[in-house]
Steps between C-alpha positions, in 0.01 A plus 500: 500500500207640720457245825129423368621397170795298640263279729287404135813410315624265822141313548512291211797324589375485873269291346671299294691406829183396677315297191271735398415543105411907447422757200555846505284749359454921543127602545339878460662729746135663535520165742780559675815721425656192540435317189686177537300124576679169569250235479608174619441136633673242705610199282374246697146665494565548130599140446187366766289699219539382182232191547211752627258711273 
């Protein structure tokens, strides 16, 4: 497994381990060549959020 590739399928449990909730997603390569996005946020700022519009 290519180094660059390795480091993306390791992040999501890095964090898991430090309370963040994530998604994954690809987006066009005419971007970047390196089409993977993790999109995440800290469970206590998720949690803190609910109440507000």
């Amino acid at each position: 497994m290519p180094m660059e590739v390795a480091i993306d399928a390791t992040r999501p449990a890095a964090l898991r381990r430090v309370n963040y909730r994530f998604s994954t997603t690809t987006i066009s390569e005419d971007i970047t060549p390196m089409n993977r996005m993790v999109l995440g946020s800290h469970v206590e700022w998720v949690r803190s959020s609910w109440g507000r519009r």
